[in-house]
C-alpha positions in Angstrom: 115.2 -25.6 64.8 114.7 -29.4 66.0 117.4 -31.6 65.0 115.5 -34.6 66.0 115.7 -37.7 63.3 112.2 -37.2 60.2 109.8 -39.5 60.0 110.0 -41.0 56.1 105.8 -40.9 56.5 106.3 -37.0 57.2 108.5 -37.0 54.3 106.7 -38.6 52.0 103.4 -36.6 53.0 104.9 -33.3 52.4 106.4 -34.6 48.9 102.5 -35.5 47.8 101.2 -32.4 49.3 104.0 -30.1 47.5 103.5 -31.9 44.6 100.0 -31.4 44.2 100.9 -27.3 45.0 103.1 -27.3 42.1 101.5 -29.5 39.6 100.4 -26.7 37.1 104.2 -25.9 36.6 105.4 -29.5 36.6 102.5 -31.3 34.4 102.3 -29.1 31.8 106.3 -28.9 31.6 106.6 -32.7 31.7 104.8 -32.9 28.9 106.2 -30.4 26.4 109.5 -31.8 27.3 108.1 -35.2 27.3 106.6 -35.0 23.6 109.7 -33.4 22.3 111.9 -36.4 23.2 113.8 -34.8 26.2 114.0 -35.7 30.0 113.1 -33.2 32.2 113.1 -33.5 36.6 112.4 -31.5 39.2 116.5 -31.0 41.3 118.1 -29.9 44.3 116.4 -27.6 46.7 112.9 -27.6 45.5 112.9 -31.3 46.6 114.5 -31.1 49.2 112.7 -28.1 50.4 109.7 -30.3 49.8 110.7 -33.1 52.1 111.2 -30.6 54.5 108.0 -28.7 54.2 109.9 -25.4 53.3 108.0 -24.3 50.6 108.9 -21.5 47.8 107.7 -20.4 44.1 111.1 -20.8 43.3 111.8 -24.2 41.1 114.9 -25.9 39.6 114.8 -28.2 36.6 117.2 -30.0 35.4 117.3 -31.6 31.5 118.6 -32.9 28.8 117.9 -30.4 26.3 120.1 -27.6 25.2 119.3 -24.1 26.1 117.7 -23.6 22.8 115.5 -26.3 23.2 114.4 -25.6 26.3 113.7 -21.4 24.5 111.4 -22.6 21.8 109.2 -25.5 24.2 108.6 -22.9 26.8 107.3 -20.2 23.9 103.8 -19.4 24.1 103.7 -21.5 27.4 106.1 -18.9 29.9 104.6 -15.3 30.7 108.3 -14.3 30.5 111.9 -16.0 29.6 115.2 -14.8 30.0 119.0 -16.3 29.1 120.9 -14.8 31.7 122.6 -18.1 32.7 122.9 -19.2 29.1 126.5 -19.5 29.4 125.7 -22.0 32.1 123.6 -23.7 30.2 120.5 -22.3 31.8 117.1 -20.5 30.7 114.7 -18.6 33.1 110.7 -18.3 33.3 108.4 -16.7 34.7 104.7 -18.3 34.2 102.3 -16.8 37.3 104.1 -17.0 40.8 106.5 -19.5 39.8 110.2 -18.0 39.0 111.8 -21.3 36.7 115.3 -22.4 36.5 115.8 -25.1 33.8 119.7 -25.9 33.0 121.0 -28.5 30.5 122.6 -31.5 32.2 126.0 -30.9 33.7 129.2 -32.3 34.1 131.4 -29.2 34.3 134.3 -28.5 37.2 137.1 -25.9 38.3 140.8 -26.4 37.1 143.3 -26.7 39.6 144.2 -22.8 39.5 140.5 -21.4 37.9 138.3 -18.9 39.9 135.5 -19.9 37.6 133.9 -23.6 36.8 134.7 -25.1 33.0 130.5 -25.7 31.6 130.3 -28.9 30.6 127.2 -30.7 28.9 126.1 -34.0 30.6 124.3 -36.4 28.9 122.3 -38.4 32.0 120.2 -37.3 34.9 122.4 -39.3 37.4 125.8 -37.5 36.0 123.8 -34.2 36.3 122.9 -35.5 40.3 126.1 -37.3 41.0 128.0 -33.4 40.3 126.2 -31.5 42.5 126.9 -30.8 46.7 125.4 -32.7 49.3 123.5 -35.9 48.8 119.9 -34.1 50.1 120.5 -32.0 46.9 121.4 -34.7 44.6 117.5 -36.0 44.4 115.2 -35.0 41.6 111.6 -35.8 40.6 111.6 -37.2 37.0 109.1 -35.9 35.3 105.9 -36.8 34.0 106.0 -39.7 35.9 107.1 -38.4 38.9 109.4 -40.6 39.9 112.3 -40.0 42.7 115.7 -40.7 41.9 117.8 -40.2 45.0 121.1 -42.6 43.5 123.5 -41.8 46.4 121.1 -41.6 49.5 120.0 -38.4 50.0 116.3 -39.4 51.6 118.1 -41.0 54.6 120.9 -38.4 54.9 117.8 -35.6 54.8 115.9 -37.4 57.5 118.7 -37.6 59.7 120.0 -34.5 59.1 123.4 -35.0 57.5 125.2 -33.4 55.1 127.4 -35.4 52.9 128.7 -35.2 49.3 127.8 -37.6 46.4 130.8 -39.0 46.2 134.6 -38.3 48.1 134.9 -34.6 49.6 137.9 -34.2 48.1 136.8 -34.5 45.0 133.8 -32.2 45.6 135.6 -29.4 46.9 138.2 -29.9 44.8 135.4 -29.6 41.9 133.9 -26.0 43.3 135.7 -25.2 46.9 132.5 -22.5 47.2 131.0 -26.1 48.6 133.0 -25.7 51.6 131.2 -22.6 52.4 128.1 -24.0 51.4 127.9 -26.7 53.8 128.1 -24.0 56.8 125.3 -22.4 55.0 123.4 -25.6 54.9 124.3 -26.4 58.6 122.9 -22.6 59.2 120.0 -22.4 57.2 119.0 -25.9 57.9 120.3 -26.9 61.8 122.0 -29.8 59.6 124.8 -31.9 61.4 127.8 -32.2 59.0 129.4 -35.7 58.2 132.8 -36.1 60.1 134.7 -37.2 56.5 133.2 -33.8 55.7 134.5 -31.5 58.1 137.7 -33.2 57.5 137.7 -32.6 53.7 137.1 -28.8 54.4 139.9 -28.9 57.4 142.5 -30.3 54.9 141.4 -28.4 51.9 140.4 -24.9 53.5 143.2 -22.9 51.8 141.7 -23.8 47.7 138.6 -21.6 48.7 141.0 -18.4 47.9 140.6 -19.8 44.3 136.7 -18.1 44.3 136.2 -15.4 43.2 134.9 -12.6 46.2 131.3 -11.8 44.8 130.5 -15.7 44.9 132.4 -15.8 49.1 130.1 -12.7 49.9 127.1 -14.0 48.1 127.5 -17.5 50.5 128.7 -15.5 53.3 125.2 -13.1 53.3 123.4 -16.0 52.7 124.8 -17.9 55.9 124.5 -14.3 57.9 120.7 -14.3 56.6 119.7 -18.1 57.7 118.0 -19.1 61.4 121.0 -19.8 62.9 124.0 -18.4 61.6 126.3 -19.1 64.9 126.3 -22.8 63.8 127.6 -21.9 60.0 130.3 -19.4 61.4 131.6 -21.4 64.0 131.8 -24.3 61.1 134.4 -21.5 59.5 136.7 -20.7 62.4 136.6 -24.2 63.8 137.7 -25.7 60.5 140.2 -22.7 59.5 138.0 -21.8 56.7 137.2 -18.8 58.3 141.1 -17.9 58.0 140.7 -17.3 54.5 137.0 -15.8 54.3 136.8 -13.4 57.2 139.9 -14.3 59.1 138.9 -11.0 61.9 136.9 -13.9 63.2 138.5 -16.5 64.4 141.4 -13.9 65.3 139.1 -12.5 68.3 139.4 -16.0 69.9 143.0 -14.8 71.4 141.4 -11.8 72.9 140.2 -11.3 76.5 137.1 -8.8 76.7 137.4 -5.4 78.5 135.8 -6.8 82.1 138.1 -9.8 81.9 135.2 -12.7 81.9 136.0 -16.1 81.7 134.6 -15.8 78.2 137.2 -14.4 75.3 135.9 -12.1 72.5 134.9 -14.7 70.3 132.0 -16.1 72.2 131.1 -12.7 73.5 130.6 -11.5 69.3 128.7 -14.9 69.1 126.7 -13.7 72.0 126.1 -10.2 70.7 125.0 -11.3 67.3 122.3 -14.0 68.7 121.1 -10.8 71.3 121.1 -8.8 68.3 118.9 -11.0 66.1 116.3 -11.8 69.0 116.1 -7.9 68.9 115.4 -7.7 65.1 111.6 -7.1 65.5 112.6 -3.7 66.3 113.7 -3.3 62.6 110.6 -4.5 60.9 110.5 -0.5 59.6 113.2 -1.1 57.9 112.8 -4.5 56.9 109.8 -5.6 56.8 109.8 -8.4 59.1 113.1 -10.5 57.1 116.0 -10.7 58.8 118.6 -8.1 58.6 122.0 -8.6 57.4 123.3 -5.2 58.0 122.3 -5.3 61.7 123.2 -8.7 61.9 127.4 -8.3 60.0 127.5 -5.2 62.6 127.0 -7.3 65.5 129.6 -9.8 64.5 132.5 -7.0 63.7 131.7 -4.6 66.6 135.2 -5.7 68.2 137.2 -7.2 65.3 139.6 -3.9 66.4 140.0 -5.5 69.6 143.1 -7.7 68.7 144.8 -4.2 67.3 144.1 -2.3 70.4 145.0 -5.0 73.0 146.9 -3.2 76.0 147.7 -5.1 79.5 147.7 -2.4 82.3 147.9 -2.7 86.0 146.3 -5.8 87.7 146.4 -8.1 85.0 143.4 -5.8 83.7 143.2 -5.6 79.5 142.2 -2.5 77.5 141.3 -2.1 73.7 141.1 1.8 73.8 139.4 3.4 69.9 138.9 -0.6 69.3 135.6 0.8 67.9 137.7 3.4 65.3 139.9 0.5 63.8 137.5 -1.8 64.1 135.1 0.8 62.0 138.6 0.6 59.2 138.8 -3.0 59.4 135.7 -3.4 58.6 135.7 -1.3 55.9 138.7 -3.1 54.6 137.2 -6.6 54.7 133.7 -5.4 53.3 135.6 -4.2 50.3 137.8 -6.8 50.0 134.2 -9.1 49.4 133.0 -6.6 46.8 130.2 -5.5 49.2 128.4 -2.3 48.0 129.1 1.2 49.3 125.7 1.8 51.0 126.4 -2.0 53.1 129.8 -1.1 53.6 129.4 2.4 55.1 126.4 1.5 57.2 128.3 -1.7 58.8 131.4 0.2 59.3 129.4 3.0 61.1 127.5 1.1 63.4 130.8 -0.7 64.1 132.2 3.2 65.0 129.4 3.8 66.9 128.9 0.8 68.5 130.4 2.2 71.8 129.1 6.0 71.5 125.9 5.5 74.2 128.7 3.8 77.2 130.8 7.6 76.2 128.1 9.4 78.2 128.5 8.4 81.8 125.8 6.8 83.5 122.9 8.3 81.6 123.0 12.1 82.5 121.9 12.9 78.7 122.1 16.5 78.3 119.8 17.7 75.3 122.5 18.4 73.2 124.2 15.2 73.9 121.2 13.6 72.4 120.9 15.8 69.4 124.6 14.7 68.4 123.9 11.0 68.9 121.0 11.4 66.6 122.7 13.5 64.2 125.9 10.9 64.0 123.5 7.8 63.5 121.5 9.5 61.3 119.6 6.8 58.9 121.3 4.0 61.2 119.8 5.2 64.6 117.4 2.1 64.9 120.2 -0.4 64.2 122.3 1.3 66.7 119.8 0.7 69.5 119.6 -3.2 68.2 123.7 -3.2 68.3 124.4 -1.3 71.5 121.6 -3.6 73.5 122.9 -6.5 71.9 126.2 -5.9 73.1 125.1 -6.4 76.9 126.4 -10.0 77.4 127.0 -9.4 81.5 125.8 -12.0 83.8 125.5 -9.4 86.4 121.9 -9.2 86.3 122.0 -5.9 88.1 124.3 -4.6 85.8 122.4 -5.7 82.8 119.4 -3.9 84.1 120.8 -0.8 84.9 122.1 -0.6 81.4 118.7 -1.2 79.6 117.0 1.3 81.8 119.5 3.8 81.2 119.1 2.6 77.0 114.9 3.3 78.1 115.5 6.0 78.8 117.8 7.8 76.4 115.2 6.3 73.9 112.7 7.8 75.6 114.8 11.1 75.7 115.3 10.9 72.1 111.4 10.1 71.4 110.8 13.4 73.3 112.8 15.6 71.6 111.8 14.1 68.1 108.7 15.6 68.5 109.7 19.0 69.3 112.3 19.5 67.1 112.5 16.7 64.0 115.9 15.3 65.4 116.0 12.9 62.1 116.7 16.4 60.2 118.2 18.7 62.1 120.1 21.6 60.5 121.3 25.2 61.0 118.2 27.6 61.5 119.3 30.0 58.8 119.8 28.3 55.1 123.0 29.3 53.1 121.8 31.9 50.8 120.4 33.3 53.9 123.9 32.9 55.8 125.3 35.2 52.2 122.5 38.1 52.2 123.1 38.6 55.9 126.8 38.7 56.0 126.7 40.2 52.5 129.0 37.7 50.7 128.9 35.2 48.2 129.4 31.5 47.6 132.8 30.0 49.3 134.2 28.2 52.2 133.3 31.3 54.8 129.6 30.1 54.0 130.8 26.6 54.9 132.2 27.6 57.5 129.3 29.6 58.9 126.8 26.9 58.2 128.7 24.4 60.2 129.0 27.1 63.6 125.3 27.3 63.3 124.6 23.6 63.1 126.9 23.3 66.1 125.0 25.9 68.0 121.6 24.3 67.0 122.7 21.1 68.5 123.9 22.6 71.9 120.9 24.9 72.4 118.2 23.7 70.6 115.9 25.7 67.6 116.4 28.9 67.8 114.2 32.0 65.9 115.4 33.6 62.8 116.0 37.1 65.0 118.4 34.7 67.2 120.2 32.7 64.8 121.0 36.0 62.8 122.4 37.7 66.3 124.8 34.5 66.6 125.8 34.8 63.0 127.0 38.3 63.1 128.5 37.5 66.7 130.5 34.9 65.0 131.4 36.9 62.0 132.3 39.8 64.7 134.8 37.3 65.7 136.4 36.2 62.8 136.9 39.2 61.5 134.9 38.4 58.3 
């Protein structure tokens, strides 16, 4: 992303262009609004997004009408309206392929000890923009008229690439401490520079972010894992101890020398992996759809948060982190929890995290059949992440080193393409059912059927298919020996 200075022209030709896009949203709102007496802008991103030439269906008003106001002037007008954010003071719409967000003016702030903001009314446009983050989202587009108010010089700050707040930091953090987090969103999403009284405010005041709750930390958190450049935002975290209270496995890596003992500790090597990883995420577009991938992406950045646990000097000043990949696997668990992430996030990060070192367990790439079979069978729905992770997690400079280790990948790929169409790896399972496991041994539901089913599985992954005549042969061997 080019951080070079914009051009106010280029500005202020996206603004017309962007305007004339959404004119059939903002003209015909303008004037309801307008004839009933109330003021009504265009806010925040949509403007800036605007200036930037990012453009979305997505737009933000801000007004001065109550929420039931603003309910009966979009009826008959608005496809669809919802009050989800009523107690916010805001009303949604739906009208074509614009989603609307218009909120009453706002003045509203945390208490010193609250995990959620006070609502409070406003009762001007420039108290609604003076509240709000950074100065680029502090400009709005009155509306009929169209006029920009940008009070606190958001224009200049957006074509320089700046982030600052309205007013102190202090007081904005203090206000919402989310805002902290936001601003190494921004800085991600946006290749934004952040002001120096900025990084200050979040240096001094890291600690009040532990007043948020954890769905609105995860929710900024995906967001910043999700942007262009999401080295920028995290290294905004550790390097201003916000991290510490957020995803403190981060910045704890820093202490921690890598397995080969490079120059480099495990910090910047997790930073390395993770930019490897998302260059890689064309390979995902299956899964995806082409959109970046936060799963792949969180993976990449706790693969070796079990490192500090597992730290062991041995002879010749050499470091291991032996099972760093099993408690790494727990602590990620733990943290993802901790954030309120969902189940189906959670287990697939922790299990790429577990697997993460399973394809360097197998030598130097003498893949026996069944040795592929159980690397399938343990990825499962996460095999295709687990080639993005375990390639991305190549950060040698030994160029012959490097290569070696994404033939040998080729080649297991290839290995695993192979056998995929021979014997549908992606579902592999015992060649005799369970109630044909009972009418051949001649018992009923229980364990010993468990049990049975889980000897044949393990044969079918060593050997391969086998016919009905053979797999009923090994099941009477079995029960032969058992005694069943």
């Amino acid at each position: 992303m080019s951080e070079e200075p914009l051009q106010i022209s280029d500005v202020q030709a996206r603004v017309v262009a962007e305007l004339a896009r959404i004119a059939p949203v903002t003209d015909e709102l303008g004037r309801r609004f307008g004839a009933a007496g109330e003021q009504i802008a265009l806010v925040g991103g949509p403007v800036r997004d605007a200036m930037l030439g990012r453009l979305h269906n997505d737009l933000d008003f801000t007004t001065s009408a109550r929420p039931e106001v603003t309910e009966r002037l979009l009826k008959g007008w608005a496809e669809a309206t919802w009050d989800i954010g009523r107690a916010y003071g805001t009303i949604g719409a739906r009208q074509g392929e614009w989603q609307i967000e218009i909120t009453t003016f706002r003045s509203d702030s945390y208490d010193a000890a609250s995990r959620k903001p006070t609502v409070k009314y406003g009762d001007s446009l420039l108290g609604d923009l003076a509240r709000r983050d950074f100065t680029v989202n502090s400009m709005a587009l009155s509306l009929p008229d169209q006029q920009l108010e940008d009070p606190f010089g958001g224009v200049i700050d957006l074509a320089h690439r700046v982030l600052r707040t309205p007013g102190r930091p202090e007081d904005s953090f203090s206000d919402d401490p989310l805002r902290m987090m936001r601003a190494a969103r921004f800085a991600a999403q946006l290749g934004f520079t952040i002001a120096p009284e900025v990084v200050a405010a979040i240096s001094d005041m890291a600690e009040r972010i532990s007043i948020v709750s954890a769905e609105r930390v995860r929710d900024e958190l995906v967001k910043l894992m999700l942007a262009p450049d999401p080295v920028r935002g995290l290294r905004l975290l550790v390097d201003t101890g916000l991290a510490n209270h957020v995803l403190p496995e981060l910045p704890a890596l820093a202490l921690e020398r890598d397995e080969h003992h490079r120059h480099k500790d495990v910090y910047e090597h997790t930073l390395i992996v993770l930019e490897q990883s998302i260059d890689l995420e064309d390979r995902l577009v299956g899964l995806t759809g082409g959109g970046p991938d936060f799963i792949s992406r969180f993976a990449a950045l706790m693969h070796d948060i079990g490192k500090p646990r597992t730290r062991r000097f041995v002879e010749n000043n050499m470091v291991t982190f032996h099972h760093h990949d099993v408690v790494g696997a727990k602590l990620t668990r733990r943290r993802m929890r901790a954030l309120r992430f969902s189940n189906d996030q959670t287990d697939a990060v922790s299990q790429l995290v577990e697997q993460h070192l399973r394809f360097h367990g197998y030598g130097s790439g003498e893949w026996t059949d069944s040795a592929v079979r159980r690397y399938v069978r343990d990825a499962g729905d996460q095999l295709e992440r687990l080639h993005v992770l375990t390639r991305a997690d190549c950060t040698t400079r030994n160029k012959r080193k490097a290569g070696l280790l994404r033939r040998t990948y080729d080649e297991l790929e290839a290995r695993i393409a192979h056998l995929s169409e021979e014997e549908e790896l992606a579902s592999i399972r015992p060649d005799l059912d369970g109630n044909q496991i009972m009418e051949i041994l001649g018992i009923g539901p229980g364990r010993q059927v468990g049990e049975a089913y889980r000897h044949l599985l393990e044969l079918r992954l060593d050997q391969g298919p086998m016919s009905q005549e053979q797999a009923t042969a090994a099941l009477l061997e079995w029960a032969s020996r058992i005694e069943l």
